[in-house]
Structure formats: C-alpha cells, structure tokens
C-alpha positions as CSV (number, residue, x, y, z in Angstrom):
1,X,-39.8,68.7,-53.9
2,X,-36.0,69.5,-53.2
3,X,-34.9,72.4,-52.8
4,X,-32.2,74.4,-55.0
5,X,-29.4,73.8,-52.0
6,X,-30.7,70.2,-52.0
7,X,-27.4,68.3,-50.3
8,X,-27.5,64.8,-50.3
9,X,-24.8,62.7,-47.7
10,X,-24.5,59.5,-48.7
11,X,-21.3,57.6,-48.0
12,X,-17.6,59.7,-48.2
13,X,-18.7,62.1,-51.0
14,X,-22.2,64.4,-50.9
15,X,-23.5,65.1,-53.8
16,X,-24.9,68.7,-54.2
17,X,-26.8,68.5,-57.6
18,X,-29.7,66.6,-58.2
19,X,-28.7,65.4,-62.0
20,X,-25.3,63.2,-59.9
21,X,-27.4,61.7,-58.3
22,X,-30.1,60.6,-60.5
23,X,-26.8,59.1,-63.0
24,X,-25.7,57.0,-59.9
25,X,-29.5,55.5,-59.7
26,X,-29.4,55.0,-63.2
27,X,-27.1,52.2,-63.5
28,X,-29.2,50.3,-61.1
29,X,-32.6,51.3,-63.4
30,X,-30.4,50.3,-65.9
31,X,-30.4,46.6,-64.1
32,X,-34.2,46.7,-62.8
33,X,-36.4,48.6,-65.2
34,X,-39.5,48.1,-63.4
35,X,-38.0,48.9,-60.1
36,X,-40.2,49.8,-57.6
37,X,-40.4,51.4,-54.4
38,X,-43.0,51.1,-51.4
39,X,-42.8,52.8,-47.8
40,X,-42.9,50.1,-45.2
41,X,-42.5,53.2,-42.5
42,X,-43.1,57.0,-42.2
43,X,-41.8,58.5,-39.4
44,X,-42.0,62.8,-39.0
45,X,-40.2,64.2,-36.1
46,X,-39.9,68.3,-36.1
47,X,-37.7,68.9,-39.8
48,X,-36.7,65.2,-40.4
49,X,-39.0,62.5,-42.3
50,X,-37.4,59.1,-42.2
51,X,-38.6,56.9,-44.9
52,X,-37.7,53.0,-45.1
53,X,-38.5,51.6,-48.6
54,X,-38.3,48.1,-49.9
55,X,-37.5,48.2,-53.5
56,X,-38.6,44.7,-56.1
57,X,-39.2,43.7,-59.1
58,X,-36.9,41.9,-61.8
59,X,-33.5,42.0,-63.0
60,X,-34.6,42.1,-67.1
61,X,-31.7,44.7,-68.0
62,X,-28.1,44.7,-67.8
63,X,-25.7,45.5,-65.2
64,X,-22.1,45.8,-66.1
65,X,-21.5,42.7,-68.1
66,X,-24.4,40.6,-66.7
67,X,-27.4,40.2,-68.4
68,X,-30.3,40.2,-66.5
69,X,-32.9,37.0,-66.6
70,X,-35.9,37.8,-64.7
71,X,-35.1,37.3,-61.6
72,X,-37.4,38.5,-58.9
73,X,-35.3,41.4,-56.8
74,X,-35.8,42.6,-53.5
75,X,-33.7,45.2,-51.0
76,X,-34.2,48.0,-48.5
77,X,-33.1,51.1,-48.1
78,X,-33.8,54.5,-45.4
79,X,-33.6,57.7,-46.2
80,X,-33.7,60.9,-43.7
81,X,-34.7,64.2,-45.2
82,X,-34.3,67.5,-43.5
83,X,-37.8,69.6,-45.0
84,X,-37.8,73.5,-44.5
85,X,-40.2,75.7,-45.9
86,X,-41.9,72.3,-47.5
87,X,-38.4,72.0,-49.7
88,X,-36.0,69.1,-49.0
89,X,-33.1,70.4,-48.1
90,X,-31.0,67.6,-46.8
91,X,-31.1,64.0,-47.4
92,X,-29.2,61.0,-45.9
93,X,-29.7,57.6,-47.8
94,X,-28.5,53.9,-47.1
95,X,-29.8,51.4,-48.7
96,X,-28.5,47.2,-48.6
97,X,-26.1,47.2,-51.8
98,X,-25.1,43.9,-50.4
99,X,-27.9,42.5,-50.6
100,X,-29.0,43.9,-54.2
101,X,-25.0,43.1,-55.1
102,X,-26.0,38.9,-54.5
103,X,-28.9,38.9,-56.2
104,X,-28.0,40.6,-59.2
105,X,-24.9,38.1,-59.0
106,X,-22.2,40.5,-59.1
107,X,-20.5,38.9,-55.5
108,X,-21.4,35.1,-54.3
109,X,-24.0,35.3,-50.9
C-alpha cells in the first residue's frame, strides 16, 4: 500500500500522485490488455524492497496509431521501494521501453 506522500522517481520528472502515474501505465494497458506481471526476484534489505518483474502477454489493443495483432509481448522492468511504517513511501522504476518499443513496432530492432 503507498503511502499519502508516495514519490515516485522515475526518469527527469517524479511524479508525486498516484492517479499520474497510473495515466502513464495506461497507454501501455491500453496496448496489452492482459498484461501481466511476475517477480523473477525479491530482494529486502533494511527499508528498500527491490522487485524485478517480467511483464507478457499480447499486443490485442492499440498503441498510438498501431493496431495491435496478437503478438506475444515480453519486457523487464525493476522497481526499488523505500517501505516505512508498512506504507511505500518511495519508489524508483526502470523498466526496458526499448525492448517493449520493438515489439510493439513503434522503432525497427
């Protein structure tokens, strides 16, 4: 559960409200309705988790002007969280847009 004060540092701009960034996930739901995520790792050290997730499934939607066709999908992504009082208060994300970019066709591989 996050917290109120829930920061998330992602790239040049944090976001600070949980609603920004579920709309920049969105567009990528929006691709991959089915999307799923499973933990390949877990790792707790003091307040940080580190999570690394591979996400799959299809690309059935739509994704800026491409329509999807059922390809099979498949990218990773890590995510360190800073927990205190059992509330996420910090989170730091990456995940392989690259990689989700060419198979989605959006850039040639």
């Amino acid at each position: 559960m996050a917290s109120g004060a829930w920061k998330k540092h992602s790239g040049n701009c944090p976001l600070t409200c949980k609603s920004r960034a579920r709309g920049i996930r969105s567009s990528s739901g929006a691709a991959i309705p089915d999307l799923k995520a499973e933990i390949e790792e877990l790792l707790v050290v003091n307040d940080r988790a580190v999570v690394r997730y591979r996400f799959t499934r299809h690309f059935t939607g739509s994704f800026k002007d491409l329509k999807g066709d059922g390809r099979a999908i498949s990218f990773r992504a890590v995510d360190i969280y800073r927990v205190q009082d059992g509330q996420i208060f910090d989170n730091w994300h990456l995940e392989d847009n690259l990689s989700l970019m060419q198979q989605l066709g959006v850039v040639k591989p």
